[in-house]
PLY file of the C-alpha trace (Angstrom):
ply
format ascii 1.0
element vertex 139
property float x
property float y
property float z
element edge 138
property int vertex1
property int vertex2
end_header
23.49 -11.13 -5.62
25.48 -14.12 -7.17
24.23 -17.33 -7.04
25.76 -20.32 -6.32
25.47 -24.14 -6.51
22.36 -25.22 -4.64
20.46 -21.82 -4.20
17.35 -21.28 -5.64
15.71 -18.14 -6.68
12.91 -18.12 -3.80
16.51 -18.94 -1.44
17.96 -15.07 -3.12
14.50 -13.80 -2.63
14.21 -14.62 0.84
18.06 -13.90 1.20
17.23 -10.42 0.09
13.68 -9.83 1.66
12.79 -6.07 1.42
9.28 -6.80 2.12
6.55 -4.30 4.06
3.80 -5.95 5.98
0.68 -4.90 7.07
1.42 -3.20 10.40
-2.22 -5.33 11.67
-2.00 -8.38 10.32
1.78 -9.31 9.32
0.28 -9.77 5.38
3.35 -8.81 3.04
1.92 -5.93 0.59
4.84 -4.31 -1.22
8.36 -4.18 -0.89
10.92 -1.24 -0.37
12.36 -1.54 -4.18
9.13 -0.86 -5.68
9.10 2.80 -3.97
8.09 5.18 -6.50
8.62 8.81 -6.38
5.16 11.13 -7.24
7.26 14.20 -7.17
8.59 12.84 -3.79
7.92 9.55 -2.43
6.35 10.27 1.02
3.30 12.72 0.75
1.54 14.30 4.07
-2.28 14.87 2.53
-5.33 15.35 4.10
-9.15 14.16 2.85
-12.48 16.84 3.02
-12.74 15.89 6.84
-9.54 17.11 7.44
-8.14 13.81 8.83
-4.45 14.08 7.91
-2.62 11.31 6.19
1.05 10.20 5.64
1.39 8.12 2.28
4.19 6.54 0.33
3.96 5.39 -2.71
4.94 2.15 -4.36
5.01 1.18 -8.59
3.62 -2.35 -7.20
1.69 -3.92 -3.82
0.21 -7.90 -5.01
-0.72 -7.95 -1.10
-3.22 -5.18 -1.49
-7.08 -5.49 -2.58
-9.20 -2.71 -4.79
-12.51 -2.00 -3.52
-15.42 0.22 -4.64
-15.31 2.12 -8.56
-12.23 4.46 -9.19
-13.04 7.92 -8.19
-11.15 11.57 -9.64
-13.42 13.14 -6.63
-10.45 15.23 -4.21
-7.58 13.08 -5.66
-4.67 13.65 -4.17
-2.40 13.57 -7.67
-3.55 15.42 -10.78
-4.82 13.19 -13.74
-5.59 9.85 -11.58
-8.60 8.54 -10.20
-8.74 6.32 -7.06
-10.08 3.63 -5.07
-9.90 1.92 -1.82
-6.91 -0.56 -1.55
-7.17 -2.94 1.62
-5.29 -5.75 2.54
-5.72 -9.00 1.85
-4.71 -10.71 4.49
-7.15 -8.76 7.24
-9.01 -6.30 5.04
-7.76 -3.16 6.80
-7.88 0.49 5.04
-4.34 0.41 4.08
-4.34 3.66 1.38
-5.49 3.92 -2.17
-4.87 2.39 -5.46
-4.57 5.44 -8.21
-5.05 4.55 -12.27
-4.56 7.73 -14.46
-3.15 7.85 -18.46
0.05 9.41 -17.31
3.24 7.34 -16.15
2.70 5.30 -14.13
-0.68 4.46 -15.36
-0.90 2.59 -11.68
0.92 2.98 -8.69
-0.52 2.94 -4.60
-0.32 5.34 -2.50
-0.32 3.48 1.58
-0.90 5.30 4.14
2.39 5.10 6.44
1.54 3.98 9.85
-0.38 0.90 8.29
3.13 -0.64 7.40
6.22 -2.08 8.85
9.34 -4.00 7.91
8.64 -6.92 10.16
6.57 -9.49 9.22
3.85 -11.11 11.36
1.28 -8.42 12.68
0.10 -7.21 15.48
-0.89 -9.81 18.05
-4.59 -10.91 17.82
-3.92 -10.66 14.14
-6.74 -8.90 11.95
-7.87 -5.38 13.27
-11.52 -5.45 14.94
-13.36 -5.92 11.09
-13.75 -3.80 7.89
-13.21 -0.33 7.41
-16.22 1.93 7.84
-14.66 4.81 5.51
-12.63 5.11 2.80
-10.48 7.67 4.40
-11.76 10.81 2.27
-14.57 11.49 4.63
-17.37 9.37 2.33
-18.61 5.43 2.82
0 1
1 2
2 3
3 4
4 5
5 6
6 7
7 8
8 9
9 10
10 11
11 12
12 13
13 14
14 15
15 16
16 17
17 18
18 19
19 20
20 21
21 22
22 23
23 24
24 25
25 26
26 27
27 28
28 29
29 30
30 31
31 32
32 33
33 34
34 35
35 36
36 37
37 38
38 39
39 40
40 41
41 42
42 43
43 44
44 45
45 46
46 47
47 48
48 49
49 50
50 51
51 52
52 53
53 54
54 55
55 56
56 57
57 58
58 59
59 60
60 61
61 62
62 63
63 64
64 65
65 66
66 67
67 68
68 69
69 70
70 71
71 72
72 73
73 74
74 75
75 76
76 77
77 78
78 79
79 80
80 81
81 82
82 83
83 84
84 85
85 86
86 87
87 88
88 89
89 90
90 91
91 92
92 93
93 94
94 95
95 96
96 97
97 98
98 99
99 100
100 101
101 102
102 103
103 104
104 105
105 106
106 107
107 108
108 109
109 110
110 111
111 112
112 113
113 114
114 115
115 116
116 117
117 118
118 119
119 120
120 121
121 122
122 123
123 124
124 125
125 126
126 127
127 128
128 129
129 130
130 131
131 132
132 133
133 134
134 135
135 136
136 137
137 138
């Protein structure tokens, strides 16, 4: 985008927002131009209880929060380990955060009804508390 007399870079930024918000809470946590293609960019996966999700994954996501120790135990992607990523805006289970010594060394994998392109949230804002699960059928 060109810039011209007066604009700032926050003003292009905004001008240009490709941000995704959590779907609860309105909390930006990535943006559609860090996308990131793990042999596809939209996986359908499914944990040991057999709850079926739908992630996408994204090189960067400054709006998520890691919880618990980094896990290899059922990863989804060969070589990483993972952990809980939950926003922090509201704290809901939004997907995982994966760390591996292959490129990328860190990316996120977010589970795809959590999201949307419009900031703000659901009304009420933050869901009814903290996760109970980490989505892979532990605590």
């Amino acid at each position: 985008m060109l810039q011209t007399v007066g604009e700032t870079e926050t003003d292009i930024e905004n001008a240009t927002d490709d941000g995704i918000y959590c779907k609860a809470c309105g909390e930006m946590v990535t943006r559609s131009r860090w996308r990131l293609s793990m042999d596809g960019h939209e996986h359908v996966v499914f944990n040991p209880a057999g709850v079926v999700f739908r992630i996408l994954c994204f090189r960067e996501a400054p709006g998520i929060a890691e919880r618990g120790l980094p896990s290899a135990e059922f990863s989804w992607f060969k070589g990483y380990q993972w952990s809980i990523a939950l926003c922090r805006g509201c704290g809901a289970h939004m997907g995982w955060r994966y760390m591996g010594e292959s490129e990328p060394p860190i990316f996120f994998g977010l589970i795809k009804g959590t999201l949307t392109s419009s900031p703000g949230g659901a009304p009420g804002g933050a869901p009814g508390g903290k996760p109970k699960s980490d989505g892979r059928g532990g605590s």
